[in-house]
PyMOL Python script that loads the backbone (N, CA, C, O; Angstrom):
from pymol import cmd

cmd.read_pdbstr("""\
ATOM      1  N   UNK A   1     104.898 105.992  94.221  1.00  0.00           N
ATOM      2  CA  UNK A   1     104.806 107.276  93.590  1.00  0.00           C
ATOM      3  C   UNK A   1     105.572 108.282  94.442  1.00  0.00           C
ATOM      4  O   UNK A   1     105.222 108.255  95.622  1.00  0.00           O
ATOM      5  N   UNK A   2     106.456 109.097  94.169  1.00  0.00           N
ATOM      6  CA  UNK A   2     107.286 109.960  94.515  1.00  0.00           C
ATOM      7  C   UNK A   2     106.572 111.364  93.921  1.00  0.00           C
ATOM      8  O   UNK A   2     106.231 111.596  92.761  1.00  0.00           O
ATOM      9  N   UNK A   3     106.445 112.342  95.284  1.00  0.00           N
ATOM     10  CA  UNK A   3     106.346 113.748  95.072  1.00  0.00           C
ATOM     11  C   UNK A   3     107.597 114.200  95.769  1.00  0.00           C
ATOM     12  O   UNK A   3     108.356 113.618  96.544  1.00  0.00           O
ATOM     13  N   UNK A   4     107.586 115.520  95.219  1.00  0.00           N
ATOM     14  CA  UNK A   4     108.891 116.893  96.302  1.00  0.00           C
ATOM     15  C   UNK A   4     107.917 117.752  96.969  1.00  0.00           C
ATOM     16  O   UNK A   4     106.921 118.353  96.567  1.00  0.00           O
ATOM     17  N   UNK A   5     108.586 117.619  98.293  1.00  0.00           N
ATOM     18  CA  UNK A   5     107.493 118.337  98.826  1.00  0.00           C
ATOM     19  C   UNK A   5     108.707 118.854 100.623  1.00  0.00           C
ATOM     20  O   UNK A   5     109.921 119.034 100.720  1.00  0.00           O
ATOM     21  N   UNK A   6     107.608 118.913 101.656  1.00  0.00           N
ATOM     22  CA  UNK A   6     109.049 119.409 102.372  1.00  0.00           C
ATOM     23  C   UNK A   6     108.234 118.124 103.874  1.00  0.00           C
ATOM     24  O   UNK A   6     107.049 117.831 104.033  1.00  0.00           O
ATOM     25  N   UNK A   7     109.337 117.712 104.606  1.00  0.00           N
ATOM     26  CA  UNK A   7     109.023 117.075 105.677  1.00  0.00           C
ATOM     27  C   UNK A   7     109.301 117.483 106.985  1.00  0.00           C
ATOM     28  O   UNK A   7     110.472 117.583 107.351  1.00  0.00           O
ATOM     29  N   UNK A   8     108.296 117.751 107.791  1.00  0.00           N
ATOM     30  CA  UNK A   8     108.094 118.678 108.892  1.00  0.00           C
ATOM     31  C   UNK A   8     108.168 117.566 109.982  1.00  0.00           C
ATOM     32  O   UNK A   8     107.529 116.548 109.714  1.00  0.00           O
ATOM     33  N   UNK A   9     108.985 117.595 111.419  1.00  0.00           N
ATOM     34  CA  UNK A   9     108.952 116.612 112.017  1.00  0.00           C
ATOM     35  C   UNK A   9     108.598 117.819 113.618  1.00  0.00           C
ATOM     36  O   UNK A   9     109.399 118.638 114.068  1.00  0.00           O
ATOM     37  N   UNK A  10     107.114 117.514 114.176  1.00  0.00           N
ATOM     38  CA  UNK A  10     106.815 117.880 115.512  1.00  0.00           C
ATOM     39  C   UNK A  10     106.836 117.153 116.436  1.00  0.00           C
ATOM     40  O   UNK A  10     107.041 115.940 116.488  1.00  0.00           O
ATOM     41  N   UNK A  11     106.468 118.405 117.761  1.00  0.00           N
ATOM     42  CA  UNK A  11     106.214 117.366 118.756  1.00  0.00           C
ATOM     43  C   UNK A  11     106.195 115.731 118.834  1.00  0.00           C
ATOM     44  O   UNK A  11     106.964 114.796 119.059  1.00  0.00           O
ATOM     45  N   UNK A  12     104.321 116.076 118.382  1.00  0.00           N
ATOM     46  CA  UNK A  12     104.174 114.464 118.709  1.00  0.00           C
ATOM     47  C   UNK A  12     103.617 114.282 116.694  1.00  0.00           C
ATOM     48  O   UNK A  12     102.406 114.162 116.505  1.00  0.00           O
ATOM     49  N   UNK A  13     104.181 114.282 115.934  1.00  0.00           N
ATOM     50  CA  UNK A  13     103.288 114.517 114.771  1.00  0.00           C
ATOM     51  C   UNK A  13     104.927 114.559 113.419  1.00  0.00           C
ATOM     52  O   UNK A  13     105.769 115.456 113.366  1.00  0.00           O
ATOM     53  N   UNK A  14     104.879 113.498 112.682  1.00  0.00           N
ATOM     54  CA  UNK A  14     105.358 113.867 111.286  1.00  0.00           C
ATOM     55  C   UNK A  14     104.918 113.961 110.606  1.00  0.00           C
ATOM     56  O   UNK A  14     103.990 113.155 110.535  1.00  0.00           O
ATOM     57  N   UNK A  15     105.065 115.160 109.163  1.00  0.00           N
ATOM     58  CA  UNK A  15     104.230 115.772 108.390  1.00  0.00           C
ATOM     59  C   UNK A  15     104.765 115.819 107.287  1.00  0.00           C
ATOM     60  O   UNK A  15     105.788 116.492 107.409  1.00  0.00           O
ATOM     61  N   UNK A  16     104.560 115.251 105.610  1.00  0.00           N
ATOM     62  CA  UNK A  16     104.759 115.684 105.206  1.00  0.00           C
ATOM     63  C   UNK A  16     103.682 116.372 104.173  1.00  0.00           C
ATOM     64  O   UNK A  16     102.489 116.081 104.081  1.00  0.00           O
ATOM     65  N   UNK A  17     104.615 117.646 103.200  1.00  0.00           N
ATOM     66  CA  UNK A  17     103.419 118.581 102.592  1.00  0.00           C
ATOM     67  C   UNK A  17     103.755 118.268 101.061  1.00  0.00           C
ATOM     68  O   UNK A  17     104.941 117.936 101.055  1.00  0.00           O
ATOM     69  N   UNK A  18     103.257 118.226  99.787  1.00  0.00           N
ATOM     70  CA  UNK A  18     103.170 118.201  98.998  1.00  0.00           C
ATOM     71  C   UNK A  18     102.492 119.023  97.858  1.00  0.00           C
ATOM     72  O   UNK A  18     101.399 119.461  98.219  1.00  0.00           O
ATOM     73  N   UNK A  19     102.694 119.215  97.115  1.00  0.00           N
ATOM     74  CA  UNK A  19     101.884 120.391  96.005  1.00  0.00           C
ATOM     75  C   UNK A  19     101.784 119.458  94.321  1.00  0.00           C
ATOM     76  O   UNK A  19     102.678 119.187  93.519  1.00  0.00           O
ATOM     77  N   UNK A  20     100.407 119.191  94.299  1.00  0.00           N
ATOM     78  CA  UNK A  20     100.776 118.166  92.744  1.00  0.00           C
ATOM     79  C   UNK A  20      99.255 118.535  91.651  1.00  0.00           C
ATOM     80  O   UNK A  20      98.166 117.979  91.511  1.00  0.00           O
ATOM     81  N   UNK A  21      99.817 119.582  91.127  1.00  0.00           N
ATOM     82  CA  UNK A  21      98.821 119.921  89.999  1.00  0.00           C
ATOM     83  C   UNK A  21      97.960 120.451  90.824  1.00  0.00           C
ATOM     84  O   UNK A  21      96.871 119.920  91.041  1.00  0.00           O
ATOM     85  N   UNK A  22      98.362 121.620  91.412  1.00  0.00           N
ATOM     86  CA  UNK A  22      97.976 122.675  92.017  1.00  0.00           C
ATOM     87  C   UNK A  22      97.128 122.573  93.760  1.00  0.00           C
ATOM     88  O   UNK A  22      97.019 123.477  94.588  1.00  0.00           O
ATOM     89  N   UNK A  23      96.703 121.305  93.835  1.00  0.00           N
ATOM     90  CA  UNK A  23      96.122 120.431  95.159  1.00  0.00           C
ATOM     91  C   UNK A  23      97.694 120.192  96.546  1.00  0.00           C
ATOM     92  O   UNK A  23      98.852 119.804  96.392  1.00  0.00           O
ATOM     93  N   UNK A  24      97.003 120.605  97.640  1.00  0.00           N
ATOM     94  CA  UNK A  24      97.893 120.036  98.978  1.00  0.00           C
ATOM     95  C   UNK A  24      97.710 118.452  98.733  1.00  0.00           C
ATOM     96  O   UNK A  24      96.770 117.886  98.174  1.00  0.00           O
ATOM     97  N   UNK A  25      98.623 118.013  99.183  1.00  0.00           N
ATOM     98  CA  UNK A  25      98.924 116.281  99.246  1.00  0.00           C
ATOM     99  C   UNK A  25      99.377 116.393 100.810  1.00  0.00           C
ATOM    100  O   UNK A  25     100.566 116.420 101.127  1.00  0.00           O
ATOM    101  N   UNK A  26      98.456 116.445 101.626  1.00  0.00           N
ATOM    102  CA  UNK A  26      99.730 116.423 103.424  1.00  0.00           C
ATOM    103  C   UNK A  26      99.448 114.585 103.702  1.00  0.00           C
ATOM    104  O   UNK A  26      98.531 113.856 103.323  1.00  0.00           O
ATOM    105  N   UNK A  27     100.447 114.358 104.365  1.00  0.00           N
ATOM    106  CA  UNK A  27     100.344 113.147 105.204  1.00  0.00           C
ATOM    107  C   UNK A  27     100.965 113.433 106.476  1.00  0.00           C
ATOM    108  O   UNK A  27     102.105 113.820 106.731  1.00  0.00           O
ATOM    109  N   UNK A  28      99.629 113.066 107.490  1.00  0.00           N
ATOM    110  CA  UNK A  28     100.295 113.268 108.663  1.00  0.00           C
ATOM    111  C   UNK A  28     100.195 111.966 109.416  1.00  0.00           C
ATOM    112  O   UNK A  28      99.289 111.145 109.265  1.00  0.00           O
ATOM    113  N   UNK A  29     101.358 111.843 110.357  1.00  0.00           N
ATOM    114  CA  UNK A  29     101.638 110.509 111.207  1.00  0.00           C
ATOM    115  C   UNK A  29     101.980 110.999 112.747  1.00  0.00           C
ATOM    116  O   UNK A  29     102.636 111.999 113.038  1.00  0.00           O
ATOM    117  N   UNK A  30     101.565 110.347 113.382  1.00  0.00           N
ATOM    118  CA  UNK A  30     101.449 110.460 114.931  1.00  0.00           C
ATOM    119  C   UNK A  30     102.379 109.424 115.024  1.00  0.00           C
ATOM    120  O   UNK A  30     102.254 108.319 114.497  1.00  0.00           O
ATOM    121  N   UNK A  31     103.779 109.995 116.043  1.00  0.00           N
ATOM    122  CA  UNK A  31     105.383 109.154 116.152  1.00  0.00           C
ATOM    123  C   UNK A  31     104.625 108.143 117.243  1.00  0.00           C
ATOM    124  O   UNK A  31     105.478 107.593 117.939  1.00  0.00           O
ATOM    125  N   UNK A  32     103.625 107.846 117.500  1.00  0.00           N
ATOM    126  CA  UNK A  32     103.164 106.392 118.142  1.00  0.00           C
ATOM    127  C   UNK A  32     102.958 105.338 117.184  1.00  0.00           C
ATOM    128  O   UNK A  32     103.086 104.130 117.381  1.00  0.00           O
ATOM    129  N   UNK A  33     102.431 106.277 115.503  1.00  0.00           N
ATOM    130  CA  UNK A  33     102.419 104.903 114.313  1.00  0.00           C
ATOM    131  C   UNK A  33     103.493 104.235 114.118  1.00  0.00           C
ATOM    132  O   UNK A  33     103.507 103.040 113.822  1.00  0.00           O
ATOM    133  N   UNK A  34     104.842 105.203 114.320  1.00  0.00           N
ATOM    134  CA  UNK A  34     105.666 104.639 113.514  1.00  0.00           C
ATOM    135  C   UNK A  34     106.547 103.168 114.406  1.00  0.00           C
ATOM    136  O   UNK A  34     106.777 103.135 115.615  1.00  0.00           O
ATOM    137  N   UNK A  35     106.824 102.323 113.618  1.00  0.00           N
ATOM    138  CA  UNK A  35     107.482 100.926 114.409  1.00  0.00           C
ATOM    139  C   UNK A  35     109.176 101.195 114.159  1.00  0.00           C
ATOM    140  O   UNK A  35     110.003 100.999 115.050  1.00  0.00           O
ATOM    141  N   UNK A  36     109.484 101.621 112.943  1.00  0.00           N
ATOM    142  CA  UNK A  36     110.983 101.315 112.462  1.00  0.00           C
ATOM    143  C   UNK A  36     111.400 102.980 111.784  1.00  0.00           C
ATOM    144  O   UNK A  36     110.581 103.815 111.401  1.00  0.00           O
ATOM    145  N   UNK A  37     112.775 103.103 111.791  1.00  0.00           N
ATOM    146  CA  UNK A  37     113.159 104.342 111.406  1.00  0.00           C
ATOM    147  C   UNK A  37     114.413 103.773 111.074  1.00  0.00           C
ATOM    148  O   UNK A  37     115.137 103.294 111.947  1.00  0.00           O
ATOM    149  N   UNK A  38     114.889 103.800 109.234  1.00  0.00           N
ATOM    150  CA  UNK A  38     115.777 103.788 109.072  1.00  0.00           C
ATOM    151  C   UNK A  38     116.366 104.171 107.944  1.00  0.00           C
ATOM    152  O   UNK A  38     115.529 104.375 107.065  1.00  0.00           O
ATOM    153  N   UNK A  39     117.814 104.411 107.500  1.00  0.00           N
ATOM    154  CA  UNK A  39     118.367 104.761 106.461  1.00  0.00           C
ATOM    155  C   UNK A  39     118.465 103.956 105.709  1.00  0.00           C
ATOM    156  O   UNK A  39     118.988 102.879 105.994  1.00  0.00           O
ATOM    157  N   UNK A  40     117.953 104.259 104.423  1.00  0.00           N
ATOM    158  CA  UNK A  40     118.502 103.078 103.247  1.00  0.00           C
ATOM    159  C   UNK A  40     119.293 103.717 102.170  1.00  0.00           C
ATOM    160  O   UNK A  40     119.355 104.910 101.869  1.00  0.00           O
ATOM    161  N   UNK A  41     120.028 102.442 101.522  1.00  0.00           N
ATOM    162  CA  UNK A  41     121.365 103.530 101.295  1.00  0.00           C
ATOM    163  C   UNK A  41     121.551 102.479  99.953  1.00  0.00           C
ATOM    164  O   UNK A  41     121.950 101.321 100.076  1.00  0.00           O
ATOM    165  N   UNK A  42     121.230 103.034  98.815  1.00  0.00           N
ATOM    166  CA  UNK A  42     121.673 102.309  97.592  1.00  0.00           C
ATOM    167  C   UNK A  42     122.885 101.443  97.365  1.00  0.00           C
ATOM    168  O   UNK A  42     123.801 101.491  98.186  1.00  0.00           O
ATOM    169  N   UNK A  43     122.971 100.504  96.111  1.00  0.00           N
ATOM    170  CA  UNK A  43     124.459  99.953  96.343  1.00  0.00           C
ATOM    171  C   UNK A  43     125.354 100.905  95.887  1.00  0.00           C
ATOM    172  O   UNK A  43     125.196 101.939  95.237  1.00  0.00           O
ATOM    173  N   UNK A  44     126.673 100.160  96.522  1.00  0.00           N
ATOM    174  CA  UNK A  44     127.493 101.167  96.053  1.00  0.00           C
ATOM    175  C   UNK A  44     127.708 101.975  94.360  1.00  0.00           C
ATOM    176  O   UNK A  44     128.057 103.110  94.037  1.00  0.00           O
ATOM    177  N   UNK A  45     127.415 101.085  93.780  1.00  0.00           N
ATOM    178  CA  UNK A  45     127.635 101.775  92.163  1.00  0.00           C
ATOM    179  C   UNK A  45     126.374 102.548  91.922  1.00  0.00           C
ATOM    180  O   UNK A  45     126.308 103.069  90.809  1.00  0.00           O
ATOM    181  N   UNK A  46     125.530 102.703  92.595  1.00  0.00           N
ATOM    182  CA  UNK A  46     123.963 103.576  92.190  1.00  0.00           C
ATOM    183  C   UNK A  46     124.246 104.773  92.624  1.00  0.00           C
ATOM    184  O   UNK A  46     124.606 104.920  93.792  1.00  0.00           O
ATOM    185  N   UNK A  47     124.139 105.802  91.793  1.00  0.00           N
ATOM    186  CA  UNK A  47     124.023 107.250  91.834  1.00  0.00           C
ATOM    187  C   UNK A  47     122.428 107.750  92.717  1.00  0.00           C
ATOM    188  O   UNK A  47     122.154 108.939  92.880  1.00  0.00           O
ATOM    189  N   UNK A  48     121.677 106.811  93.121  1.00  0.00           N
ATOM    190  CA  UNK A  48     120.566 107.226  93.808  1.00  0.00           C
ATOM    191  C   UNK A  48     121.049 107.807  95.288  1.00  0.00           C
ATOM    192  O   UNK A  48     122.173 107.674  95.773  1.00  0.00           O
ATOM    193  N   UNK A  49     119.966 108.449  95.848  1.00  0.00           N
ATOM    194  CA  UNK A  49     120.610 109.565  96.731  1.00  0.00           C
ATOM    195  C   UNK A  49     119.789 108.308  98.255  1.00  0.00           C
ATOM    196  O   UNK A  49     119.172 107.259  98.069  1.00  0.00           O
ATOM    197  N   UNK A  50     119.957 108.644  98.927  1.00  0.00           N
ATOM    198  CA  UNK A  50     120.091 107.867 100.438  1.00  0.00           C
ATOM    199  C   UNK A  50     118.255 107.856 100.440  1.00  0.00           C
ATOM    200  O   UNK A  50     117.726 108.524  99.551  1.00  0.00           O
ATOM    201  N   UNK A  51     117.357 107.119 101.408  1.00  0.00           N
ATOM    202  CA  UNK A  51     116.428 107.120 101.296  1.00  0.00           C
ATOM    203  C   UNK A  51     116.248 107.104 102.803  1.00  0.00           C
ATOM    204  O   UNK A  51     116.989 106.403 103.492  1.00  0.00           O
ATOM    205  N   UNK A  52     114.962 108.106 103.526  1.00  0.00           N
ATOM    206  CA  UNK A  52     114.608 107.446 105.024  1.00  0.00           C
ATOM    207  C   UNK A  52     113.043 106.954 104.698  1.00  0.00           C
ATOM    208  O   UNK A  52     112.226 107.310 103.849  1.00  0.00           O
ATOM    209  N   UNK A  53     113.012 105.904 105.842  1.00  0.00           N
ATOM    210  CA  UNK A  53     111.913 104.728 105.658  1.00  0.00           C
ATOM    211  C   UNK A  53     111.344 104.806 106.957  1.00  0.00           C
ATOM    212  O   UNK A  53     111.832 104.398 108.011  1.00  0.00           O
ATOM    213  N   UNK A  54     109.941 105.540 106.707  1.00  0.00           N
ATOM    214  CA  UNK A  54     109.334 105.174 107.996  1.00  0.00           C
ATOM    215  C   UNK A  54     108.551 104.018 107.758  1.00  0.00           C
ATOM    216  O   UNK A  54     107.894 103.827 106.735  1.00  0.00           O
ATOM    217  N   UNK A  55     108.652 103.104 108.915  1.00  0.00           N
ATOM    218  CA  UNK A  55     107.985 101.994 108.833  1.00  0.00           C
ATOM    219  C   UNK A  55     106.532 101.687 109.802  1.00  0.00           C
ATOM    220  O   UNK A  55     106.517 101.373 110.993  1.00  0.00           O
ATOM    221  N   UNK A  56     105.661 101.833 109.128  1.00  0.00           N
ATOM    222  CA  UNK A  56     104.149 101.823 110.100  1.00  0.00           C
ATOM    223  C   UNK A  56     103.402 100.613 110.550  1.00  0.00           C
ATOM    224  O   UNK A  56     102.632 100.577 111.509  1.00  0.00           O
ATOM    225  N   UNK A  57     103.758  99.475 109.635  1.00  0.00           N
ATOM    226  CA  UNK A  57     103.291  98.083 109.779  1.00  0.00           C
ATOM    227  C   UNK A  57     104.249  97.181 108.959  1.00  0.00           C
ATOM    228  O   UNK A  57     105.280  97.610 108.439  1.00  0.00           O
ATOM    229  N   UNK A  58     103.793  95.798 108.879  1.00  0.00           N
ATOM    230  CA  UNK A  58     105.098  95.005 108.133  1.00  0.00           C
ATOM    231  C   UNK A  58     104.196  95.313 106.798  1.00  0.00           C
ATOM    232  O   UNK A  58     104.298  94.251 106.184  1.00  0.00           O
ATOM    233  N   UNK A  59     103.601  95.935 106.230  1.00  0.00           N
ATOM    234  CA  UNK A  59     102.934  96.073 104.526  1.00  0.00           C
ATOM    235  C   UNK A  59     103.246  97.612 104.251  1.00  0.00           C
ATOM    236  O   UNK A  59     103.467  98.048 103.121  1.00  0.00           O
ATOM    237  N   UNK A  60     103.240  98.518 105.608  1.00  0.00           N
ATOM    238  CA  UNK A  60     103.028 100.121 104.953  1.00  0.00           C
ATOM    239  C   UNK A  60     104.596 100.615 106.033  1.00  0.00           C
ATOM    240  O   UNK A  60     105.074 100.302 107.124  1.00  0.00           O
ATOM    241  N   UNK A  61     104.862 101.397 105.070  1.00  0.00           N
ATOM    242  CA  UNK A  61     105.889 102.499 105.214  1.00  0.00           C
ATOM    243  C   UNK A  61     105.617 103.480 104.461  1.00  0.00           C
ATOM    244  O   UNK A  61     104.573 103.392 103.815  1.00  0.00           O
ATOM    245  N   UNK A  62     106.348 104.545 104.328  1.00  0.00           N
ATOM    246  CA  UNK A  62     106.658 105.731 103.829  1.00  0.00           C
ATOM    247  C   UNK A  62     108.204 106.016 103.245  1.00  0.00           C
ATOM    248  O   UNK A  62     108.981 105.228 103.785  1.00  0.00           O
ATOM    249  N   UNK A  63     108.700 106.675 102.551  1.00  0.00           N
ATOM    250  CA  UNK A  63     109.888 106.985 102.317  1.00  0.00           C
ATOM    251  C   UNK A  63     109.918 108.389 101.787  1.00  0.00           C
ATOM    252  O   UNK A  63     108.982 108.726 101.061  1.00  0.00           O
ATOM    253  N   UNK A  64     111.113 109.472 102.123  1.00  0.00           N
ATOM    254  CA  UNK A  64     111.789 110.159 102.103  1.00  0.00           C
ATOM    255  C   UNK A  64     112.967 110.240 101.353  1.00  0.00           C
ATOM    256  O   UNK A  64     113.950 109.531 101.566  1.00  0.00           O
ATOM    257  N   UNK A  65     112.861 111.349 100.215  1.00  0.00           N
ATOM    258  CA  UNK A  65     114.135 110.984  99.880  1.00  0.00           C
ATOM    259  C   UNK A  65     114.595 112.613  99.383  1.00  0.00           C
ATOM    260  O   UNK A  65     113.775 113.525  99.498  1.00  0.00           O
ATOM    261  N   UNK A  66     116.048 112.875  98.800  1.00  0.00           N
ATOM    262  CA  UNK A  66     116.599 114.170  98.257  1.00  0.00           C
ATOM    263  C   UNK A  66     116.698 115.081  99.170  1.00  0.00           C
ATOM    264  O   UNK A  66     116.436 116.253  98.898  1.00  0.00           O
ATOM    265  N   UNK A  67     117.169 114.624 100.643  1.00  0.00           N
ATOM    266  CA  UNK A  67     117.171 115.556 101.454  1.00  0.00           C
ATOM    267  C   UNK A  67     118.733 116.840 101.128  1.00  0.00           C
ATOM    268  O   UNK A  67     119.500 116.572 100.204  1.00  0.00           O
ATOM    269  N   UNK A  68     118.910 117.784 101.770  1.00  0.00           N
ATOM    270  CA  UNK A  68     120.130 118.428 101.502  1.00  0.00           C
ATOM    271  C   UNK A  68     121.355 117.440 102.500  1.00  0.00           C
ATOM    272  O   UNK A  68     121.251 116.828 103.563  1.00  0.00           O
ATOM    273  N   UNK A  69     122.181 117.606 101.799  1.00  0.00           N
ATOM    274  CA  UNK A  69     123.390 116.977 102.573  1.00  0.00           C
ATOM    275  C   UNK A  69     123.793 117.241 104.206  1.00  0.00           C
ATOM    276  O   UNK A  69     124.226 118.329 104.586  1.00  0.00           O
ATOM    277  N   UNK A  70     123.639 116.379 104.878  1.00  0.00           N
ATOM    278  CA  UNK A  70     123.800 115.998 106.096  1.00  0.00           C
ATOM    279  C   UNK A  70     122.510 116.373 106.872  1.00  0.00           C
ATOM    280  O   UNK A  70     122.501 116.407 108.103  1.00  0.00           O
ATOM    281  N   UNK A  71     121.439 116.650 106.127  1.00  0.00           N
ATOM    282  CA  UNK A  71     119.702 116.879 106.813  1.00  0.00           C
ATOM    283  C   UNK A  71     119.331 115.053 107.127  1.00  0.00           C
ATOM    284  O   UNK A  71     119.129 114.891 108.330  1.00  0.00           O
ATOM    285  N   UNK A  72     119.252 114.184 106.596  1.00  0.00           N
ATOM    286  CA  UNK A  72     118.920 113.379 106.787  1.00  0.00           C
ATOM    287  C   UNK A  72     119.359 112.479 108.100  1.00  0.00           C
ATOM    288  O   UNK A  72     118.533 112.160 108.954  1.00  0.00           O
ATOM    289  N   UNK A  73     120.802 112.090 108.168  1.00  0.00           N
ATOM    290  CA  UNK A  73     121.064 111.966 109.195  1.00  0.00           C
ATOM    291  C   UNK A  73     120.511 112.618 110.421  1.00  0.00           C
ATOM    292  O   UNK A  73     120.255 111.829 111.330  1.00  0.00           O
ATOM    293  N   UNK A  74     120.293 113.763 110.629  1.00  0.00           N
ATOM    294  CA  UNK A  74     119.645 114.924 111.129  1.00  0.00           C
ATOM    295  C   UNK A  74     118.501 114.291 111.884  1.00  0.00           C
ATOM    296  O   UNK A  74     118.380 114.055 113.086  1.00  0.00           O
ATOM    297  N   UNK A  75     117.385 113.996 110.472  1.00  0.00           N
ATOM    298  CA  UNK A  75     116.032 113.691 110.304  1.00  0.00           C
ATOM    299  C   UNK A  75     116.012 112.438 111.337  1.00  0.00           C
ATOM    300  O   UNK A  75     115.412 112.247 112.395  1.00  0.00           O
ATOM    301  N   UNK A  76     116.993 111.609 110.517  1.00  0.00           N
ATOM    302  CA  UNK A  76     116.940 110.187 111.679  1.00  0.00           C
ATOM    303  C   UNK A  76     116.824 109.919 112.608  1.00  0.00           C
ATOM    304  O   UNK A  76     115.912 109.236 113.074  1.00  0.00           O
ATOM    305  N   UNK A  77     118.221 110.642 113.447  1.00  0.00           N
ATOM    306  CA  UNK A  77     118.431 110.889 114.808  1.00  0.00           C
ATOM    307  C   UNK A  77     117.382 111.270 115.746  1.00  0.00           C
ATOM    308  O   UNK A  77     117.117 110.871 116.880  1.00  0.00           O
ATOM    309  N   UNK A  78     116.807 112.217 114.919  1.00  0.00           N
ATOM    310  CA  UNK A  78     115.544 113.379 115.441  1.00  0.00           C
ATOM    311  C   UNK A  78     114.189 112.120 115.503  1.00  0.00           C
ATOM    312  O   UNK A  78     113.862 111.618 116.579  1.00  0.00           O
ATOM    313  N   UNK A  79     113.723 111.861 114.591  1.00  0.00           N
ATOM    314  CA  UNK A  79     112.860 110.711 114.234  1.00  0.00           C
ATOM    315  C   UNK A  79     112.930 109.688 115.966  1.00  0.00           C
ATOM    316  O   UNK A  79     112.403 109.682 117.078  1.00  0.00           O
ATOM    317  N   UNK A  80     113.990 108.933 115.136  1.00  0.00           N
ATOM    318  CA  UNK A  80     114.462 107.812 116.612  1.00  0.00           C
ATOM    319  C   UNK A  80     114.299 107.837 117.778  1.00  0.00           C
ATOM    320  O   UNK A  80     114.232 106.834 118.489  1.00  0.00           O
ATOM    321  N   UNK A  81     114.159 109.682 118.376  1.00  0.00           N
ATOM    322  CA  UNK A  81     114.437 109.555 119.629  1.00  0.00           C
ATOM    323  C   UNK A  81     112.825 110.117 119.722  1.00  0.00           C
ATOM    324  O   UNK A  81     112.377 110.110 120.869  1.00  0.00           O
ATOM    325  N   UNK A  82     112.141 110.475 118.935  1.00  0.00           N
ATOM    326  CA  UNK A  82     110.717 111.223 119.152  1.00  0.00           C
ATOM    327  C   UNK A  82     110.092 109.678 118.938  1.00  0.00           C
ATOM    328  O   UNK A  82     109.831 109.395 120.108  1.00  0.00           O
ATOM    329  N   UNK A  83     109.871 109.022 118.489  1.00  0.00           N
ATOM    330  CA  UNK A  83     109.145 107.695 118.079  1.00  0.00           C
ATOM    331  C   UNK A  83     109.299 106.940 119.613  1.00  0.00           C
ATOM    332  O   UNK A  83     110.298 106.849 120.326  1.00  0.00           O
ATOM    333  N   UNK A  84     108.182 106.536 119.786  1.00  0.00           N
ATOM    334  CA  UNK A  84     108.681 105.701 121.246  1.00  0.00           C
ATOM    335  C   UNK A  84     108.206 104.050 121.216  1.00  0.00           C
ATOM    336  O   UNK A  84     108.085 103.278 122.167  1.00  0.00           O
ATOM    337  N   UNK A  85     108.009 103.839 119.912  1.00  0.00           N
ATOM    338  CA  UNK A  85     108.031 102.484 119.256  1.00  0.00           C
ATOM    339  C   UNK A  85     109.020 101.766 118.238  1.00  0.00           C
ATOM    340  O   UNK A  85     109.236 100.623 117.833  1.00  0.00           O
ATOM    341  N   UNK A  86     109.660 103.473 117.981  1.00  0.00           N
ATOM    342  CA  UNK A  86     110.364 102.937 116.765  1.00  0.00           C
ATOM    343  C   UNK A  86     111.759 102.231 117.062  1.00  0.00           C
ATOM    344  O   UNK A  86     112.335 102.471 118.124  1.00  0.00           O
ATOM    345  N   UNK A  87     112.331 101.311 116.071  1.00  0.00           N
ATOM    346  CA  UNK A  87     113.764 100.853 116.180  1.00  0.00           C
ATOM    347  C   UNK A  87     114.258 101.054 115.199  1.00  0.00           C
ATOM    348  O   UNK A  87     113.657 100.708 114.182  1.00  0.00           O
ATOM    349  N   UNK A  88     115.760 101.795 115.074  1.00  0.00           N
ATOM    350  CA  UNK A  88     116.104 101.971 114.064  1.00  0.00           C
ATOM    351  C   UNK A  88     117.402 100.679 113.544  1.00  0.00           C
ATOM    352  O   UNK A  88     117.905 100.726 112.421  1.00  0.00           O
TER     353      UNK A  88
END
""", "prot")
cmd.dss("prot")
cmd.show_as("cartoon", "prot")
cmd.util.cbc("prot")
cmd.orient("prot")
């Protein structure tokens, strides 16, 4: 299930916020959950927009997507180096 919402990356803490039929939706993650941080990137003929994948266990992740152009990369970089488990 996909909401729009905005993704806040702290200290020690990623956040994202959501608004769905008038209720907060937050999910928050402590960058010690996360294992993997990476870009996924449709095939070439798909008009779908780039996706980031936080990865928390081999069953649960998260994904990110519709960021503004060149935020994501951004996000990654930023992600990668705050995570001190993660591999991207």
């Amino acid at each position: 299930m996909a909401f729009q919402g905005t993704l806040y990356i702290l200290g020690k803490y990623t956040c994202f916020s959501a608004a769905e039929r008038g209720r907060n939706l937050p999910i928050i993650l402590e960058h010690a959950q996360i294992v993997k941080v990476e870009k996924q990137q449709p095939s070439r003929r798909s008009t779908k927009p780039d996706v980031l994948q936080l990865q928390l266990s081999e069953t649960e992740w998260m994904c990110v997507k519709d960021f503004e152009p060149g935020s994501l990369d951004s996000a990654l970089a930023l992600l990668a180096s705050m995570c001190p488990h993660a591999v991207s």
